[in-house]
C-alpha positions in Angstrom: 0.0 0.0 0.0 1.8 2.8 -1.7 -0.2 5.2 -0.4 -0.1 5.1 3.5 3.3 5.4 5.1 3.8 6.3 8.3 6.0 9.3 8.9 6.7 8.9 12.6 7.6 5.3 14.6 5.8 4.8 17.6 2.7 5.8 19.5 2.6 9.6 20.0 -0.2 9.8 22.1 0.5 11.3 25.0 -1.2 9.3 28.6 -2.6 12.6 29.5 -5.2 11.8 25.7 -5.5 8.2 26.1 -9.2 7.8 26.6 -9.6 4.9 29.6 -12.5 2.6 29.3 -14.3 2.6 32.7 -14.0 0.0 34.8 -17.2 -2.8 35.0 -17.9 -2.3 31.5 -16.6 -5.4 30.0 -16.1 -9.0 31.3 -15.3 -11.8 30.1 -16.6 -15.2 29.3 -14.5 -17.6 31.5 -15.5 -20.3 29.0 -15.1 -19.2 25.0 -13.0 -16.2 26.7 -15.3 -13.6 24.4 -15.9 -10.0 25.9 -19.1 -9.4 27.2 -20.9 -6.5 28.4 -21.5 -6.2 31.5 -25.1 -4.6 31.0 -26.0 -7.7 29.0 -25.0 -10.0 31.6 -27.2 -8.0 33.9 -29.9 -8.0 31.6 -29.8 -12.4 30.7 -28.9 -13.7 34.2 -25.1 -13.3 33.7 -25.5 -16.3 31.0 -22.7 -15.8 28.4 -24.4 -14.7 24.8 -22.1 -16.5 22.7 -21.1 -20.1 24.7 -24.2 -20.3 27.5 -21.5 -20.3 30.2 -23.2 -19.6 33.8 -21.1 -17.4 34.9 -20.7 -17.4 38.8 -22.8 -15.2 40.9 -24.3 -14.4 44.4 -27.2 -14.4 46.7 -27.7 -10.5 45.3 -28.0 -11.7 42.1 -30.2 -14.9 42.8 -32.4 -13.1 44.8 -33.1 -10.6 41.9 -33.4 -13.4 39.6 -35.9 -15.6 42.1 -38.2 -13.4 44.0 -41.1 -11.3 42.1 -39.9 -7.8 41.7 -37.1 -8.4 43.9 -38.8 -8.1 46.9 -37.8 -10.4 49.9 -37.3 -10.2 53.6 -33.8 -10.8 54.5 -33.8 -13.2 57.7 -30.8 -13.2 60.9 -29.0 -11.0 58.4 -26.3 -10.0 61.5 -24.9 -13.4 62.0 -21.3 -13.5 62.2 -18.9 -16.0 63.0 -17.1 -16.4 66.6 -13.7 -17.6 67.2 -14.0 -20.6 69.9 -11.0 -22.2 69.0 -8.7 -19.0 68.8 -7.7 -20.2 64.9 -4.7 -18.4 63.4 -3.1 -19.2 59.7 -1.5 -16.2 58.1 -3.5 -14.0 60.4 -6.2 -14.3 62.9 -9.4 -15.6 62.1 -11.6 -12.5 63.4 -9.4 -10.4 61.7 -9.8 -12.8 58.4 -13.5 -12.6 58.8 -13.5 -8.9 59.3 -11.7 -8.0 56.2 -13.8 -10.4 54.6 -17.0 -8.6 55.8 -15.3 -5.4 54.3 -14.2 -6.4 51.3 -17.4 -8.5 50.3 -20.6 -6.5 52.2 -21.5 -10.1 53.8 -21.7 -11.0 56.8 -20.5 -14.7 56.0 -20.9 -17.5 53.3 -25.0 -17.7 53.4 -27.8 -15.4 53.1 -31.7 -16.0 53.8 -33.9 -14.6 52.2 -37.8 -15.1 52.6 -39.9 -13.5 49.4 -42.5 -14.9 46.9 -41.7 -16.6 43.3 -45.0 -16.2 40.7 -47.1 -15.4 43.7 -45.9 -18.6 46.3 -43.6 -18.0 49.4 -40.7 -19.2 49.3 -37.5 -19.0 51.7 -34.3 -19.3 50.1 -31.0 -19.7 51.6 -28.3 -18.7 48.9 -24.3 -19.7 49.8 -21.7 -16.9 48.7 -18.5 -18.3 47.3 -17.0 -14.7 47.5 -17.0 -15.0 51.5 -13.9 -17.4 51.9 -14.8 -19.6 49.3 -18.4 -20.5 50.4 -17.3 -22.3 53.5 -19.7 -23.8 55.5 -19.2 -22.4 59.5 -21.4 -22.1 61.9 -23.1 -19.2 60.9 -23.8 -21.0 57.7 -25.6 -24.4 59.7 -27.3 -22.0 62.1 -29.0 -20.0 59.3 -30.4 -22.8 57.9 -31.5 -23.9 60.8 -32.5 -20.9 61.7 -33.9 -20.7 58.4 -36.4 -24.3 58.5 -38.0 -23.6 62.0 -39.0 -20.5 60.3 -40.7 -22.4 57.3 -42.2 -25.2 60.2 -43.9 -22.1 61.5 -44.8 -20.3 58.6 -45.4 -23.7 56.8 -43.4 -22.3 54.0 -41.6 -24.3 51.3 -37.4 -24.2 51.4 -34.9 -24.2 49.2 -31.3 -24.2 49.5 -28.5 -22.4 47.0 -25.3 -24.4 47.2 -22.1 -22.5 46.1 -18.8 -24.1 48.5 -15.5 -25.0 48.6 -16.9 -27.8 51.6 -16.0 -27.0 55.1 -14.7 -24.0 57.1 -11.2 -25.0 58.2 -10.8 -22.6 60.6 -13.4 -24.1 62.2 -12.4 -27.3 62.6 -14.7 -29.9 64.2 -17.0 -26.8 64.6 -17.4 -26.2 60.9 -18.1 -30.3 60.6 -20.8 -30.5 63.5 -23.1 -28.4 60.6 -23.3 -31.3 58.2 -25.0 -33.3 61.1 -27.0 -30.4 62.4 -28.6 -29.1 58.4 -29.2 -32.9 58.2 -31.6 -33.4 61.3 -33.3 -30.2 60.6 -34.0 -30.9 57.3 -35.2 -34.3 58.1 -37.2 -32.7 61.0 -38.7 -30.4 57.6 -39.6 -33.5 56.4 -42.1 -34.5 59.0 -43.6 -31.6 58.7 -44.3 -32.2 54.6 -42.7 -29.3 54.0 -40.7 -29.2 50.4 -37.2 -28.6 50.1 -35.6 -27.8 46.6 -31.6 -28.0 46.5 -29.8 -26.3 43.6 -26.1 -27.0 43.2 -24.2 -24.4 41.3 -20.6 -24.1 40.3 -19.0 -25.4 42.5 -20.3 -27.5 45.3 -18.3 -29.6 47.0 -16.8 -31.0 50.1 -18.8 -31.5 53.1 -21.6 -29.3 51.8 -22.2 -32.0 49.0 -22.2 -34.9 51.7 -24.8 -33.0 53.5 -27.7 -30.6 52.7 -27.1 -29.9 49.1 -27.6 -34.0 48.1 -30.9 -34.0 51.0 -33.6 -32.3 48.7 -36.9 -33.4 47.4 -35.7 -32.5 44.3 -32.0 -32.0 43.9 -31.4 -29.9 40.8 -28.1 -28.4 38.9 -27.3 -25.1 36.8 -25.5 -26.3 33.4 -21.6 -27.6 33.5 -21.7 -27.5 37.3 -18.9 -29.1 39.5 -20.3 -31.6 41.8 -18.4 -33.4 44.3 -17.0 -34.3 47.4 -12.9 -34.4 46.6 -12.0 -32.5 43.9 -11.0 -34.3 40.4 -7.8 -33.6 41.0 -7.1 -34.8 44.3 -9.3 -38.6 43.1 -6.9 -38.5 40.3 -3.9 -38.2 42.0 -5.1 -40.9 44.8 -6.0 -43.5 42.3 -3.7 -42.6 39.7 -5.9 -43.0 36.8 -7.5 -41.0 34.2 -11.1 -40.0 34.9 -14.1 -40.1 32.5 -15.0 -37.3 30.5 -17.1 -34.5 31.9 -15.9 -36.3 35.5 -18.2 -34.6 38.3 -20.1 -31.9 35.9 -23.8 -31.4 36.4 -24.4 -33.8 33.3 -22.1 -36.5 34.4 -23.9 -36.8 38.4 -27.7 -36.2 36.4 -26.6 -39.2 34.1 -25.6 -41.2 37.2 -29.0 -40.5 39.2 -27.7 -38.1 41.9 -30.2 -35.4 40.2 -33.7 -34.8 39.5 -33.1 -32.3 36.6 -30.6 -29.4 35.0 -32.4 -25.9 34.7 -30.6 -23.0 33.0 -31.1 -20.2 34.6 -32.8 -18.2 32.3 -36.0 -21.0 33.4 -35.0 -20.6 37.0 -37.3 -18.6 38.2 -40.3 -20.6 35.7 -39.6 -24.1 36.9 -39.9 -23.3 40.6 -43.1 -21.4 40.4 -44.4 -25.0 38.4 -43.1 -26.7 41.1 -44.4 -24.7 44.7 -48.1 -24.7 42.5 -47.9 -28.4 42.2 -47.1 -29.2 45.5 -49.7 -26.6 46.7 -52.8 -28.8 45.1 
């Protein structure tokens, strides 16, 4: 091209003239790695446009997405976590927890929420991975429990969110004592013949799978999921074989019978208002 050379080598724009794209704008899709607006995400359930990745999200999010016109009554919403067993990694566990608090806005790993979905209660309680990998604590077993004697008086349906890394270890035996605790309280839901939905998101794992999030009356997925106890690392590195295709994805545990169904998200909100009318008549 004859006719365009460049005179001058280099970029002459000076940083004071670069034009900056604010921040939040653009993300991008984790899975086929193509920009995304961030208003679109908003806008279709943070589902990517091009792929149908789910991208991660929180109990702000879910409860937008869930309850009619986002209107819900947030339940023990000043929970926080003590420190019986004086636990200190890099730093203190208070002061871990504290930071946490201020970097995130939560007050731990779970949120309850109690609102109405097409026109039927509903109480929800919706795990945050942002708040030290969604670890189940004790704040996290007594707000479910909190969270069920509130639906046994109420005689409201219940439904769990499940997004965790498994168990709180700076908790210990503390953090462990909830799988038993969500377990009889959920069986003590039960007798009442009161419904309990579970969804498993990306990821849930650990002790959170061995407990609550595999007790529902229907135990439902979001797409490409990871669901698990160990990670498919760690079982490939103990029994030193390749693992199956798709190991521990949504698809894989629904084609081996651990769930009822995979909803995209975009049907969410659809499916459970099918669901709370059937049960209802």
């Amino acid at each position: 091209m004859a006719w365009f050379k460049r005179k001058n080598d280099g970029i002459l724009t000076s940083t004071d003239e670069k034009l900056d794209v604010p921040d939040g704008i653009w993300n991008k899709c984790p899975s086929c790695k193509k920009p995304l607006y961030t208003s679109d995400l908003e806008a279709h359930h943070y589902l990517c446009s091009h792929c149908n990745y789910h991208l991660r999200i929180g109990s702000k999010e879910y409860f937008k997405i869930i309850f009619d016109d986002n209107s819900f009554v947030e339940l023990d919403e000043n929970l926080t976590s003590g420190d019986p067993l004086k636990f200190i990694d890099t730093k203190k566990y208070p002061e871990r927890v504290k930071d946490t608090i201020a970097k995130t806005g939560l007050k731990d790993a779970m949120r309850t929420a109690h609102g109405k979905v097409e026109g039927e209660d509903l109480v929800i309680c919706c795990m945050d991975f942002n708040f030290i990998g969604g670890s189940m604590g004790s704040v996290v077993g007594e707000k479910i429990s909190r969270a069920i004697d509130y639906c046994i008086a109420n005689k409201y349906a219940f439904m769990i969110i499940s997004k965790s890394g498994g168990a709180r270890m700076m908790e210990a035996a503390y953090s462990l004592m909830q799988m038993a605790k969500t377990s009889a309280k959920l069986a003590l839901l039960a007798q009442n013949k009161l419904p309990y939905i579970s969804l498993c998101t990306d990821p849930t794992t650990g002790g959170v799978t061995a407990s609550y999030a595999m007790l529902g009356d229907i135990t439902i997925s979001e797409p490409g999921a990871l669901i698990g106890f160990a990670g498919p690392r760690v079982i490939k590195e103990t029994i030193k074989r390749d693992l199956p295709k798709d190991f521990q994805t949504a698809e894989f545990v629904l084609e081996h019978g651990f769930l009822d169904f995979i909803v995209d998200r975009k049907d969410l909100k659809k499916r459970l208002g099918t669901f709370l009318r059937m049960i209802k008549n």
